[in-house]
C-alpha positions in Angstrom: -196.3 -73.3 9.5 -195.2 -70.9 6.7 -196.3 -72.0 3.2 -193.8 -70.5 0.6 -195.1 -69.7 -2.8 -191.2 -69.9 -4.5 -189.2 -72.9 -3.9 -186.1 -71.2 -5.2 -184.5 -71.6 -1.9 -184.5 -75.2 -2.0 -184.1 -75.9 -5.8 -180.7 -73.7 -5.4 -179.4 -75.1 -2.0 -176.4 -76.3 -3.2 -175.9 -74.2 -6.7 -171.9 -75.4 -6.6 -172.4 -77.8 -9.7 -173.4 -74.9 -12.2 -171.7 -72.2 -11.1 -168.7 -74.9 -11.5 -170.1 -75.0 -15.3 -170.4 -71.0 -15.2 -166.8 -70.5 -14.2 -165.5 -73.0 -17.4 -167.9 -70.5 -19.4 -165.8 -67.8 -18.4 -162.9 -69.2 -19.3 -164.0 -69.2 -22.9 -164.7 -65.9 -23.2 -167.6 -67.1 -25.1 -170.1 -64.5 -23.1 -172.8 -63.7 -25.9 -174.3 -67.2 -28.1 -171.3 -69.4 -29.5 -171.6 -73.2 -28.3 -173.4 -72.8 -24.6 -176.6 -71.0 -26.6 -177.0 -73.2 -29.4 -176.3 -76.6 -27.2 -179.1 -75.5 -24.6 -181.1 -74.7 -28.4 -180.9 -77.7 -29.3 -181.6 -79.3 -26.3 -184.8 -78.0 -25.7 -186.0 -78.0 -29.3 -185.5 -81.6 -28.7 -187.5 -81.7 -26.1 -190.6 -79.8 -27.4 -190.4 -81.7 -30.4 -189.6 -78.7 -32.5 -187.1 -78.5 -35.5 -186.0 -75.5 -34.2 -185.3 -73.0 -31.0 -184.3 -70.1 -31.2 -182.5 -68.3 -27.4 -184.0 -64.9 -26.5 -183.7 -62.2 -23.5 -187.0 -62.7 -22.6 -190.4 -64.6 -22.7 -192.2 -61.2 -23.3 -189.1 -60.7 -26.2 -189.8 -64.0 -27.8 -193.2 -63.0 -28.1 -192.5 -60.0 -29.6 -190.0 -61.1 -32.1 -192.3 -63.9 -32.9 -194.8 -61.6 -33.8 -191.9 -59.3 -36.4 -191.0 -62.4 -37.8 -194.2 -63.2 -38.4 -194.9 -59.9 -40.5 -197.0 -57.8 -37.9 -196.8 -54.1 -37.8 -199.2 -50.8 -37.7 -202.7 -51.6 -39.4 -202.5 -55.0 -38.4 -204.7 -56.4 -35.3 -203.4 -59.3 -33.1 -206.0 -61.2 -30.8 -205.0 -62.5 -27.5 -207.0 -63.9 -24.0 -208.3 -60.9 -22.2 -207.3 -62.8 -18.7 -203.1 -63.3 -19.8 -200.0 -61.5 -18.1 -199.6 -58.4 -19.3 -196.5 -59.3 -21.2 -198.4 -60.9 -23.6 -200.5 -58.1 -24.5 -197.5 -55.7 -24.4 -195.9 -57.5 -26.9 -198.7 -56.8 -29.5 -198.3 -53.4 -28.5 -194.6 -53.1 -29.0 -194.9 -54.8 -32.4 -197.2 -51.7 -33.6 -200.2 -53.6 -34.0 -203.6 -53.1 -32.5 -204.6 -55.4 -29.4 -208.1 -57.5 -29.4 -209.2 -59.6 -26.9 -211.4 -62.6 -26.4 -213.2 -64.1 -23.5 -211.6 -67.2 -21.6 -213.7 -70.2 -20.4 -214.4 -72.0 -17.1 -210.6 -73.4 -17.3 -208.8 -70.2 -17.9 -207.8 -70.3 -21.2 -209.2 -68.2 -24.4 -212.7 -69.4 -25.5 -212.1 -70.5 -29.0 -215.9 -70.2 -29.5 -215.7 -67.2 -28.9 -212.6 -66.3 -31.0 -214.5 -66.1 -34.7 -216.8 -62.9 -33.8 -213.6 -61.1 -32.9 -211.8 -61.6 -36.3 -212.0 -58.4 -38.5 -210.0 -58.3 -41.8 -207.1 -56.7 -40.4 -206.5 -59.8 -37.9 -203.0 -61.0 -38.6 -202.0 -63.0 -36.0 -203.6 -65.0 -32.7 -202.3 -65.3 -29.7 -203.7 -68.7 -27.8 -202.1 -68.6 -23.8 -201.9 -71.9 -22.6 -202.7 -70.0 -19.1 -201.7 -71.8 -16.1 -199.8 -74.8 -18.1 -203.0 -75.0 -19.2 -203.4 -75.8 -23.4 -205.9 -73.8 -25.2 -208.2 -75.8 -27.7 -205.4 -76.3 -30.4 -207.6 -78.6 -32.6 -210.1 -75.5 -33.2 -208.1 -73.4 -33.3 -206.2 -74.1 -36.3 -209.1 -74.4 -38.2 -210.2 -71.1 -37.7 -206.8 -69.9 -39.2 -207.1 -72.7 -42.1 -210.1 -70.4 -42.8 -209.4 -67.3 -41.7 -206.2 -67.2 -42.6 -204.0 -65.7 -40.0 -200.8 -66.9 -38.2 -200.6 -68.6 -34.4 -198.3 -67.8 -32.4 -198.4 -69.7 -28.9 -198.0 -67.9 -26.1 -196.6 -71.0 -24.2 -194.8 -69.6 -21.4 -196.1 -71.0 -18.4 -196.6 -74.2 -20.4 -193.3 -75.7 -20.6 -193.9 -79.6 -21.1 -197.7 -79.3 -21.8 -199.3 -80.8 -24.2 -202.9 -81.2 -26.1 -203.7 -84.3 -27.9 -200.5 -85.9 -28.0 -199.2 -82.2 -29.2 -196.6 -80.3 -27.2 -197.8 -76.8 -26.6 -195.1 -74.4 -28.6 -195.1 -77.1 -31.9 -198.4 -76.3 -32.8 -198.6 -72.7 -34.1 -196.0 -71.1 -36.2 -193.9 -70.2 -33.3 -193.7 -71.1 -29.6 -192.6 -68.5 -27.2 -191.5 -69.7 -23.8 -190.1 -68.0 -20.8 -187.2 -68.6 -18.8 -188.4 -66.6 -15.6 -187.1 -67.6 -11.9 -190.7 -69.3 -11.2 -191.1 -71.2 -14.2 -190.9 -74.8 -14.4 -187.5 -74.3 -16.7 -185.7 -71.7 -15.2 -182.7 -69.7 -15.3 -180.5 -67.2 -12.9 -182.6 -64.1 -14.4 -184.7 -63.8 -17.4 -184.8 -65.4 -20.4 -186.7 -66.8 -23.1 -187.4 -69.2 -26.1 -188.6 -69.5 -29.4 -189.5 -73.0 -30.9 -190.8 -73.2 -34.4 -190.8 -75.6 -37.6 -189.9 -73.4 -40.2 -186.3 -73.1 -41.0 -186.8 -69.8 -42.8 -188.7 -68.4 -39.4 -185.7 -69.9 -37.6 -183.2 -67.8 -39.8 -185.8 -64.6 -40.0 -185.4 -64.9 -35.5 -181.5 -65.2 -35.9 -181.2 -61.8 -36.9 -184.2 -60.2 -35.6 -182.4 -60.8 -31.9 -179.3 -59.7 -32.8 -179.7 -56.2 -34.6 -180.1 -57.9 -38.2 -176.5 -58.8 -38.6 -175.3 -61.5 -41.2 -172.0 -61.2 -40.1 -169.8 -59.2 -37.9 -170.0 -56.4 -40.8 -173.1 -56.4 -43.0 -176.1 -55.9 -41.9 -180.0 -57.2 -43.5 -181.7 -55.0 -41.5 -181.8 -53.0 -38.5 -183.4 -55.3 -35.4 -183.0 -55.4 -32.2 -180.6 -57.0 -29.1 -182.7 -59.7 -27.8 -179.9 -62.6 -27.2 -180.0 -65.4 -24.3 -176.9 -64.8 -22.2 -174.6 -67.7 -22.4 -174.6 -67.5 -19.3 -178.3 -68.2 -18.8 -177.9 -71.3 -21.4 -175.7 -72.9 -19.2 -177.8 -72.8 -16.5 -180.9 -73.8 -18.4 -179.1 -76.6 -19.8 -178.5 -77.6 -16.3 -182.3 -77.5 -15.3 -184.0 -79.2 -18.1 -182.9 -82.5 -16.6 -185.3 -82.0 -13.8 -188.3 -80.6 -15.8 -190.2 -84.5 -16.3 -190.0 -84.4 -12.6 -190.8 -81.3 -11.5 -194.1 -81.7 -14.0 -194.9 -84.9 -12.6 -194.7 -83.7 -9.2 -196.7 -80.4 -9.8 -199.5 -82.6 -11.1 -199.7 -85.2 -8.5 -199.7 -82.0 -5.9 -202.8 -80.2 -8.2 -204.3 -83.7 -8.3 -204.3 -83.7 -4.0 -205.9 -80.5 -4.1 -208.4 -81.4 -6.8 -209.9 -84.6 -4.6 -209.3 -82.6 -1.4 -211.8 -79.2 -3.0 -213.9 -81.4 -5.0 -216.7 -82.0 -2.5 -217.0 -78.4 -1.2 -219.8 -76.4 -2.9 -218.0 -72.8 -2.2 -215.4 -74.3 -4.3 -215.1 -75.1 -7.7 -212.6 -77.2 -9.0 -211.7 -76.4 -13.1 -212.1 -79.6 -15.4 -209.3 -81.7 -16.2 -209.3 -83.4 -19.3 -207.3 -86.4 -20.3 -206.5 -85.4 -23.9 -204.4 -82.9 -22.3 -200.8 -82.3 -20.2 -201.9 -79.7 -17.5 -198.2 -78.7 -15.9 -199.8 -76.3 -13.2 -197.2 -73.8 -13.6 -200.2 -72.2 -11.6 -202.7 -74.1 -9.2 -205.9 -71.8 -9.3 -209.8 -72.2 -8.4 -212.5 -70.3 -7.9 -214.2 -69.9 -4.5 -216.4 -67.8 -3.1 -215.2 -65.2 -0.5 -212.0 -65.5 -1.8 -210.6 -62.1 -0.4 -211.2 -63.5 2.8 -210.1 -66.8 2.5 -206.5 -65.0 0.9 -206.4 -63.3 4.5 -207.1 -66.3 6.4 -204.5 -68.1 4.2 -201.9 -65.4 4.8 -202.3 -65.3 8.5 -201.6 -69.2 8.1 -198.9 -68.5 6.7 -199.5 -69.6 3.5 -198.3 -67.5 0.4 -201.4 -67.7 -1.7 -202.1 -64.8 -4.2 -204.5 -63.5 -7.2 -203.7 -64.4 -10.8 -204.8 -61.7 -11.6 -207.3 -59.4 -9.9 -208.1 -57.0 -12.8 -208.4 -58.5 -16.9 -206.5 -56.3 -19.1 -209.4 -54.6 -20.0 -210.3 -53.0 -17.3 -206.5 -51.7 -16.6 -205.6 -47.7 -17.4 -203.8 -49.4 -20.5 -206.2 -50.8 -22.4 -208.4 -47.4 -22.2 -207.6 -46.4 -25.6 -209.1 -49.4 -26.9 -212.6 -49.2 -26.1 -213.3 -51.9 -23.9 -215.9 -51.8 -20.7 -216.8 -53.6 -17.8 -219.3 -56.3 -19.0 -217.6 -57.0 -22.1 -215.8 -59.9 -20.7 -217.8 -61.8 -18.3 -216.2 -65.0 -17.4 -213.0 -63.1 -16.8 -214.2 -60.7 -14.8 -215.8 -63.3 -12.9 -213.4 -65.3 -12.2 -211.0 -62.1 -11.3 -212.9 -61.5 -8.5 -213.2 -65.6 -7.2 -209.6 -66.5 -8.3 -207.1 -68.0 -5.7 -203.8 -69.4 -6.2 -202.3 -72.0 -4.0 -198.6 -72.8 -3.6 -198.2 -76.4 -5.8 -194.7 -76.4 -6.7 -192.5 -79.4 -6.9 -191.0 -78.7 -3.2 -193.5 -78.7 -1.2 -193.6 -81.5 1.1 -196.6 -84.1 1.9 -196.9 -81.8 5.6 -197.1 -79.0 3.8 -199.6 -79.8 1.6 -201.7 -81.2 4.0 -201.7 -77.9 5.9 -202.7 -76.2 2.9 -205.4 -78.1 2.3 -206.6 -78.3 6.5 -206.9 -74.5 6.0 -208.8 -74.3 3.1 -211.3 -76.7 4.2 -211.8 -75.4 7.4 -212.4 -72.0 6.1 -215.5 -73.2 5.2 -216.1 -75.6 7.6 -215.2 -79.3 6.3 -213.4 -81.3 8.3 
C-alpha cells in the first residue's frame, strides 16, 4: 500500500468550481487586491477573531513585514525557537536585525522558561512558533513582554485554527503571520500568506509596507516593498476556508488514532496533549528510537514519512556567524535526531491509517 504524505491530489480532484470563480476574476480585470483580496481579508480575520488581515505573497513575507511594521531593523535582536523552518529565522535576517534562539520543550514548541536568560537590551521583538499547530505558552509569554517590554509577533503558520486557552493563535501577539502554502491546512494554488492583527494603525502601517509605500497611485510614504496576495490566490483561499473546521477536526481525530495506537510502546514517545489547547497537527511528529531505521522501513512500506527537521538552525552553515555550538540546545538536538513524521492529513482513509500504524508497531514488535 502507498501512504502519500500530500493529499493535494484528492483535495483538487475536481478543481472545476474555482477555476469557474477564477475565470469571473478574469473578467474583471481586477488581477492585483480590489474586492477578491479584501473579501478573502475579511473573511479570515473573521475567522481568527482578529480586527484585522492584512493579504501578503508569502508566509515567510508576512513575517517579515510584521517584523518592519513593528519597528525592527540593524541593532535590534529578535528571538525565535531554535527548532522552526528556516523561514522564520530568515525573516529576522532580512529585516536587518540580529537572530537569537531559545530551546524548545518536550512538545516542540519554544521553552518560555527558557526565553528570559536570552533577553539582552537590544531584544525588540519575539518570535513564539506554534510548531506543528502546536501553541506555544501564550499566557507566559506575554508576561515576559509586559516586563520586558518587547513586541510578539506570532509565527502562526502551520497553526491555522489553533488555539491556547480559548485564544486563537495569530490574536494574541501584535501580529499573526500565517501561510498560505500548498500543504497547509488553508491553502492556495501557490504561495501566499496572511497577517492578522488588532491594531488599526499596524493594519494601515502593513497596507503600504506590501505595496511599495504608496498612498495612492501617485504619492508615495515611503519606499517598501511588493509583497501583495494575488487576487488570484484570494479567490481560491476564499474557496478553502469553508473546509478548514473539517479538515482540523479530522486531522485531530487521525493524531488522536496514532496517540492511543504509540502510547503503550516504550521506544516511542508520544508528546502531551493538553486540553487548554487546539492542537491542528499541521504536522504529526514523535520521537522514537531508531528512527532512521524505522523512516527506511516506513519508506519501503510505502509510506511517505519524513524528518521535521534533521538539523536545528544552529547547527546549519547559516547560523555560523552567530556563535552557536553543538550542546547549546539540547532538547532540539535531541529530538532532531529521534523525530518522525507520519502522514495525518484529512484524506487519509480509516485503511490507510491502520497500515500506518501496523507498520509502526511491528517495527518494534507489538502486535
Amino acid at each position: 500500500m502507498k501512504v502519500s504524505f500530500s493529499y493535494l491530489k484528492q483535495q483538487f480532484a475536481n478543481p472545476e468550481p474555482i477555476l469557474e470563480k477564477i475565470g469571473a476574476l478574469v473578467k474583471t480585470g481586477a488581477l492585483t487586491l480590489g474586492h477578491a483580496v479584501e473579501t478573502f481579508e475579511q473573511t479570515f480575520a473573521d475567522f481568527i477573531g482578529a480586527k484585522y488581515a492584512v493579504g501578503v505573497g508569502s508566509g515567510t513575507d508576512a513575517l517579515f513585514l510584521s517584523l518592519k511594521a513593528a519597528g525592527v531593523g540593524p541593532g535590534d535582536e529578535v528571538i525565535t525557537a531554535v527548532n522552526t523552518f528556516v523561514a522564520t529565522a530568515g525573516a529576522i535576517e532580512t529585516a536587518g536585525a540580529r537572530i537569537r534562539f531559545v530551546d524548545c520543550n518536550e512538545r516542540y514548541v519554544m521553552d518560555v522558561a527558557k526565553l528570559e536568560a536570552a533577553i539582552t537590551p537590544q531584544t525588540k521583538a519575539v518570535i513564539p512558533v506554534h510548531y506543528t499547530g502546536q501553541p506555544v505558552d501564550m499566557t507566559a509569554l506575554t508576561a515576559l513582554s509586559e516586563k520586558h517590554g518587547f513586541t510578539i509577533i506570532e509565527d502562526s503558520c502551520t497553526a491555522i485554527d489553533g488555539e491556547i486557552d480559548g485564544r486563537r493563535c495569530g490574536t494574541i501577539g501584535l501580529t499573526g503571520a500565517f501561510s498560505l502554502h500548498p500543504l497547509k491546512n488553508l491553502n492556495v494554488w501557490g504561495d501566499g500568506g496572511l497577517i492578522t492583527t488588532n491594531s488599526e494603525a499596524v493594519r494601515d502601517q502593513l497596507h503600504l509596507l506590501r505595496n511599495h509605500g504608496m498612498n495612492d497611485r501617485d504619492t508615495y510614504a515611503f519606499y517598501a516593498y511588493n509583497s501583495r496576495l494575488d487576487s488570484l490566490q484570494a479567490v481560491v483561499g476564499q474557496e478553502l476556508i469553508k473546509d478548514v473546521s473539517w479538515i482540523t477536526e479530522q486531522r485531530i481525530e487521525h493524531a488522536r488514532r496514532y496517540d492511543a495506537a504509540f502510547a503503550n510502546i516504550d521506544a516511542i514517545t508520544v508528546p502531551e496533549r493538553r486540553r487548554n489547547e487546539r492542537h491542528v497537527f499541521h504536522l504529526y511528529i514523535l520521537l522514537v528510537e531508531q528512527r532512521d531505521a524505522l523512516l527506511a522501513h516506513l519508506k519501503k512500506a510505502g509510506v511517505s514519512a519524513k524528518i521535521h527537521y534533521p538539523i536545528p538552525l544552529h547547527l546549519q552553515p547559516a547560523s555560523a556567524k552567530l556563535g552557536y555550538a553543538a550542546g547549546d540546545f539540547p532538547v532540539a538536538e535531541h529530538q532532531a535526531a529521534h523525530m518522525i513524521t507520519l502522514p495525518a492529513h484529512q484524506h487519509l482513509t480509516d485503511e490507510e491509517l491502520d497500515y500506518v500504524i501496523a507498520q509502526v508497531r511491528g517495527f518494534y514488535g507489538a502486535s
